[in-house]
C-alpha positions in Angstrom: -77.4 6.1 3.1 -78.3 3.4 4.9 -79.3 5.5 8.4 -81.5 8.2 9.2 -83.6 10.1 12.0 -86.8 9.8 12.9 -88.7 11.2 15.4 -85.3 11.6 17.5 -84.3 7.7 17.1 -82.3 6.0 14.5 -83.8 3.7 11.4 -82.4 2.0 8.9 -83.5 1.4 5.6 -83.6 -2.4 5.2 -85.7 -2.4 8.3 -88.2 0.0 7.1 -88.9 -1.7 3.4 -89.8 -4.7 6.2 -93.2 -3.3 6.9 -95.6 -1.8 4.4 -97.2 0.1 7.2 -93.8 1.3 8.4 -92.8 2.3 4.7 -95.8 4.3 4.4 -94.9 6.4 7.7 -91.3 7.2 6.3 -92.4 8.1 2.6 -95.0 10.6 4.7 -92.3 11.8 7.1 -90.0 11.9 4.1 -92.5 14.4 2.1 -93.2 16.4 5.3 -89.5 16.9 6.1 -89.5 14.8 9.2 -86.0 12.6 8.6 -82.1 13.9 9.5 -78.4 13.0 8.7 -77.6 10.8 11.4 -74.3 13.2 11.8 -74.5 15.5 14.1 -71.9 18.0 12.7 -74.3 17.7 8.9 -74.3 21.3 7.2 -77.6 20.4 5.8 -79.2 17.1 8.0 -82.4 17.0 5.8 -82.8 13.9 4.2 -85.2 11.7 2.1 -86.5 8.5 1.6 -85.9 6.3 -1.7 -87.4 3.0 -2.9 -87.2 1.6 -6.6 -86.8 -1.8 -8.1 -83.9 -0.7 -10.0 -82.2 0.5 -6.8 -83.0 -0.4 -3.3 -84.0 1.4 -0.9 -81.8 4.3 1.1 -81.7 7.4 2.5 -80.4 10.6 0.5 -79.6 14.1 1.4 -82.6 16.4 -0.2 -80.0 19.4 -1.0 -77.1 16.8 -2.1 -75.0 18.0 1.2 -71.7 16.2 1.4 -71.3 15.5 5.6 -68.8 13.0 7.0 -71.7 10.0 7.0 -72.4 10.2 3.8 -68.7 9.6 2.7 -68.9 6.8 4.9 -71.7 5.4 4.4 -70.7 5.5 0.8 -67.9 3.6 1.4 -70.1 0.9 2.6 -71.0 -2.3 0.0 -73.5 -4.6 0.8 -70.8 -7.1 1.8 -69.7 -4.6 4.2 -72.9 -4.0 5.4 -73.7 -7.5 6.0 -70.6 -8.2 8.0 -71.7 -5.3 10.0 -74.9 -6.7 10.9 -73.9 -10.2 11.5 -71.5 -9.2 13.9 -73.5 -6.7 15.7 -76.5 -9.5 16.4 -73.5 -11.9 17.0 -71.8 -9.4 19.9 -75.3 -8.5 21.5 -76.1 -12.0 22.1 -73.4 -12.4 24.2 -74.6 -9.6 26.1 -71.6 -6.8 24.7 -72.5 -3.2 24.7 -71.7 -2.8 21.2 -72.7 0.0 18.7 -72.7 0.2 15.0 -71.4 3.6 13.0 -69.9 5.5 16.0 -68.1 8.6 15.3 -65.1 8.3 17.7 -62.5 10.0 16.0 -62.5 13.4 14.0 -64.1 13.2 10.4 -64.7 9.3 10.1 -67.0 6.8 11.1 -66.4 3.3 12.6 -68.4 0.3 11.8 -68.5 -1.2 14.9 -67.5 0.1 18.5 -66.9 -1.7 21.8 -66.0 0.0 25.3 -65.6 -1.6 28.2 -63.7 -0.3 31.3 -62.3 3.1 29.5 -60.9 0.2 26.9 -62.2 1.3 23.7 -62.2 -1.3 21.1 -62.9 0.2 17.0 -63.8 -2.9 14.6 -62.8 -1.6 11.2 -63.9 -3.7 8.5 -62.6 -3.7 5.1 -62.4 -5.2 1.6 -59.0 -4.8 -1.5 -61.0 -1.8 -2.2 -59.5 -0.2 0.9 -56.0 1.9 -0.1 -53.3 1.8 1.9 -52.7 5.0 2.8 -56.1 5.3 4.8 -55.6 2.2 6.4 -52.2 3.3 7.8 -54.2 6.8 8.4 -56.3 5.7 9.9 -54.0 3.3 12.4 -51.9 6.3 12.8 -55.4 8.5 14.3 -56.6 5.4 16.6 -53.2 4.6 18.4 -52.5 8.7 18.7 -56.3 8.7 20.6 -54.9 5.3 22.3 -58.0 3.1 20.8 -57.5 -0.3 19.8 -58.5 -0.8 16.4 -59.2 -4.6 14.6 -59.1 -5.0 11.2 -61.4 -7.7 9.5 -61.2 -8.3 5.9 -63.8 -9.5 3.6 -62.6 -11.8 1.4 -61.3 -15.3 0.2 -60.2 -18.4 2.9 -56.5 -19.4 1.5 -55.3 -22.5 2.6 -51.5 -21.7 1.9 -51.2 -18.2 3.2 -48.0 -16.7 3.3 -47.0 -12.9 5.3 -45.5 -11.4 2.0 -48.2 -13.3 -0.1 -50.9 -11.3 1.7 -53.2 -8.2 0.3 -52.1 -4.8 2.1 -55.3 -5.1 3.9 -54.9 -8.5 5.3 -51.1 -7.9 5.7 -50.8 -4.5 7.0 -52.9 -5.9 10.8 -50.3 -8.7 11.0 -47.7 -6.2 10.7 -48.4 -3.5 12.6 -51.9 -4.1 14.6 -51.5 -4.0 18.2 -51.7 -7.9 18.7 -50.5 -8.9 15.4 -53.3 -10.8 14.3 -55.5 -10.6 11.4 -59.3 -12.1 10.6 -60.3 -12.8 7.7 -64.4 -13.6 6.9 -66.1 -14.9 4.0 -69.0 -13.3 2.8 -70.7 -16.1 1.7 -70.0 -19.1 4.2 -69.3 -16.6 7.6 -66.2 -18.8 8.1 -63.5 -17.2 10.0 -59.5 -17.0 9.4 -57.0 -16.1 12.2 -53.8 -14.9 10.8 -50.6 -13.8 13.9 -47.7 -13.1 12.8 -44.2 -14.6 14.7 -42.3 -11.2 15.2 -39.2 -13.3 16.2 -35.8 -12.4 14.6 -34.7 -15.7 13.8 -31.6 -17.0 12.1 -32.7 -18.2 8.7 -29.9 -21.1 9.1 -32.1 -23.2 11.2 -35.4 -22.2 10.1 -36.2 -25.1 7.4 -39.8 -25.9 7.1 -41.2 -23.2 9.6 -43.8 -21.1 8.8 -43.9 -17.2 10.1 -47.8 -17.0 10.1 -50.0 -19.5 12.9 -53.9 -19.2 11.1 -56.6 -21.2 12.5 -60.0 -21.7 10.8 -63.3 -21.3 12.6 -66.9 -20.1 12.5 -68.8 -17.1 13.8 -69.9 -18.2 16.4 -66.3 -18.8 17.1 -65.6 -14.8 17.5 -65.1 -13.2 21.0 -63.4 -10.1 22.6 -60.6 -10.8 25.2 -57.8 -9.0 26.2 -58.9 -5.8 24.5 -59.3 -7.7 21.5 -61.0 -9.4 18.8 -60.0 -13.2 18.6 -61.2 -16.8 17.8 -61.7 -18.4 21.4 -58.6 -20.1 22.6 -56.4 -18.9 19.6 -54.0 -17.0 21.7 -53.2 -20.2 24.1 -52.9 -22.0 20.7 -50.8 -19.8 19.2 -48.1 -19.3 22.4 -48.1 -23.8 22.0 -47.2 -23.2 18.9 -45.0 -20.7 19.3 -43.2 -22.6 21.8 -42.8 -25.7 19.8 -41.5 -23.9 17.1 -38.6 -22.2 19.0 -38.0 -25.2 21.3 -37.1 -26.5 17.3 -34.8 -23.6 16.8 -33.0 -23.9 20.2 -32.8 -27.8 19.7 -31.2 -27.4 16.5 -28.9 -24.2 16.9 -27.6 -26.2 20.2 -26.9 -29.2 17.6 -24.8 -27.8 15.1 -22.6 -26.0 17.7 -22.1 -29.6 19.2 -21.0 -30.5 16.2 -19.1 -27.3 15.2 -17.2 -28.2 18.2 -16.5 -31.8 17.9 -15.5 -30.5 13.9 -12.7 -28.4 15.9 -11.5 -30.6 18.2 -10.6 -32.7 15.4 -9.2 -30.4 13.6 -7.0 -29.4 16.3 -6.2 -33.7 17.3 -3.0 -34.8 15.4 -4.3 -38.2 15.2 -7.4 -36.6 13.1 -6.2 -37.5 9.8 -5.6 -41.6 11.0 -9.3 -41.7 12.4 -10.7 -40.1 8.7 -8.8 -42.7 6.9 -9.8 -45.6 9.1 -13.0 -44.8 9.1 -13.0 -44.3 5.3 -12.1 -47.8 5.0 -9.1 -46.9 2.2 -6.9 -49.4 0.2 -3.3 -49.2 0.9 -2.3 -47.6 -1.9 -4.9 -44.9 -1.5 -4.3 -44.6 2.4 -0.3 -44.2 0.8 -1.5 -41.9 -1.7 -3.0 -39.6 1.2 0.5 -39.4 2.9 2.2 -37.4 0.0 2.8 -33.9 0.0 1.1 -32.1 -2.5 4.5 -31.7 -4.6 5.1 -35.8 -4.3 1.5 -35.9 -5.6 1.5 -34.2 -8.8 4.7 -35.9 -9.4 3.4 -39.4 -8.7 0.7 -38.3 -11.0 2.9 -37.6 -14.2 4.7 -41.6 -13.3 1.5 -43.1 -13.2 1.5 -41.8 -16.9 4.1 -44.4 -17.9 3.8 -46.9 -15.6 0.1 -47.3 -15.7 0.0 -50.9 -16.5 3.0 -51.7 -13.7 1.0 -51.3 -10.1 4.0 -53.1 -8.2 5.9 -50.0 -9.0 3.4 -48.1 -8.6 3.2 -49.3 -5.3 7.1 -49.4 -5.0 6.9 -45.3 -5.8 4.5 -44.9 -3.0 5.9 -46.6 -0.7 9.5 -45.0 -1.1 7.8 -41.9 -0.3 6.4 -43.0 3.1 8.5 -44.4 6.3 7.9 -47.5 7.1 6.7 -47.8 10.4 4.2 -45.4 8.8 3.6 -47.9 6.4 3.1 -51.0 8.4 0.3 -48.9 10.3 -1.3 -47.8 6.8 -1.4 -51.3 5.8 -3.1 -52.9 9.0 -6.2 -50.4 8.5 -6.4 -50.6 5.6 -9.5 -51.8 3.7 -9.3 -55.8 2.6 -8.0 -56.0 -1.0 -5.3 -56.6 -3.9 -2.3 -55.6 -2.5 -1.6 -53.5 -5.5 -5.1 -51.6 -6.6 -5.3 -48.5 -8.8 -6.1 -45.3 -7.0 
């Protein structure tokens, strides 16, 4: 356990290893019964002190007792831990009220806690290792006590981040967190990803080359709490720019095919349709003759062409004695330059 009690105030073992002279007065208060389970509800609050070069230093219960710290604190890896600390000194130096490893709801621990105005804020910071089914728990238990919880993840920066391509723990926030959002930190570097998901129902006909997550990249020093939230400064107003952009896209392009949905039915509906298609197709006469057949006077000019092949006057001659010839005259004026008679 990384916490303990002494002499009615909290330590922590990596600050006491800090300080010979303040290791010696622990290991003494240790032997002489002096340190308590930071949990308040402990069965058994007596704890010791341990230091050894195989394993660093912590606290331990002296009677093994099982309380609800200890499960947490168990949980805890020195990422965690880390992350914990960095953004505790981060927060106080902007002057927050925030504590670190408040009991706020029944039976758990949080790692980091911020109220301000009756808005309380729980920081819940988590690695793969986390399960699913206690991070949805755990949601469940924060909105039911109405506390706004923010998930940060330890773990990898990805470049080419995709909602479905997500780990539960990064993808569950975007999902179902109360803003949408997501932040991700590396361990080793302390850069910062934003993930927020765009909830809109969009019709997937017009949605070529979008993306459903808006992520910016950022440092520490970066992280603030606004709106009853944890956030990169000036991601939200980013993120409504881009959200507006995007569906200014949509509605430009939706608007565009019903424009020419539109004109496609007004031509449908214009008898002079099929003289503008052919004229603007730039046909030969024979094919512009071709086009005027029924589909019977087709398949029937299609078994002459068998024998006559090598004949395109009468070719031509069978086309034209299937067309009238006013119709014909007009065929032939816009028709594309060429050989009187070419093959279709």
């Amino acid at each position: 356990m990384e916490k303990a009690i002494y002499q009615g105030k909290i330590i922590t073992a990596s600050e006491v290893i800090e300080d010979i002279n303040l290791e010696l007065e622990i290991k003494t208060a240790s032997k002489n019964k002096r340190l308590y389970c930071p949990d308040e509800n402990c069965p058994d609050p007596q704890l010791k002190f341990c230091h050894g070069e195989i394993r660093s230093e912590y606290f331990a219960h002296v009677n093994n007792c099982e309380c609800d710290y200890a499960k947490y604190d168990r949980g805890n890896t020195e990422q965690i831990r880390r992350i914990q600390r960095n953004l505790y000194s981060h927060f106080k130096k902007m002057g927050l009220n925030i504590q670190t490893d408040k009991k706020i709801i029944s039976n758990h621990y949080t790692h980091l806690y911020y109220n301000k105005n009756e808005n309380q804020i729980a920081i819940e910071i988590i690695t793969q290792q986390k399960s699913a089914s206690e991070i949805d728990r755990l949601q469940t238990i924060y909105d039911a006590n109405n506390i706004i919880v923010c998930w940060i993840f330890i773990g990898q920066l990805n470049n080419n981040q995709t909602e479905n391509s997500m780990m539960f723990g990064k993808r569950y926030p975007v999902n179902f967190a109360k803003n949408n959002s997501c932040i991700v930190i590396d361990s080793e570097t302390n850069k910062i990803e934003q993930y927020r998901l765009d909830t809109y129902q969009y019709d997937e006909t017009y949605t070529h080359g979008f993306t459903e997550l808006y992520k910016e990249e950022a440092s520490l020093d970066d992280l603030i709490i606004d709106n009853n939230s944890i956030t990169l400064k000036d991601f939200d107003a980013h993120y409504h720019n881009w959200l507006e952009k995007k569906q200014s896209t949509y509605n430009k392009r939706i608007t565009q095919s019903n424009q020419k949905n539109q004109t496609s039915h007004l031509q449908q509906n214009n008898p002079n349709t099929t003289q503008q298609k052919k004229s603007n197709s730039k046909l030969s006469y024979m094919q512009l003759l071709f086009e005027e057949l029924t589909d019977e006077q087709k398949r029937e000019y299609t078994i002459y062409t068998t024998t006559h092949y090598n004949y395109p006057a009468l070719l031509l001659l069978y086309l034209e004695g299937c067309v009238p010839r006013e119709r014909r005259e007009y065929l032939e004026a816009i028709a594309k330059p060429s050989k009187r008679f070419t093959d279709l």
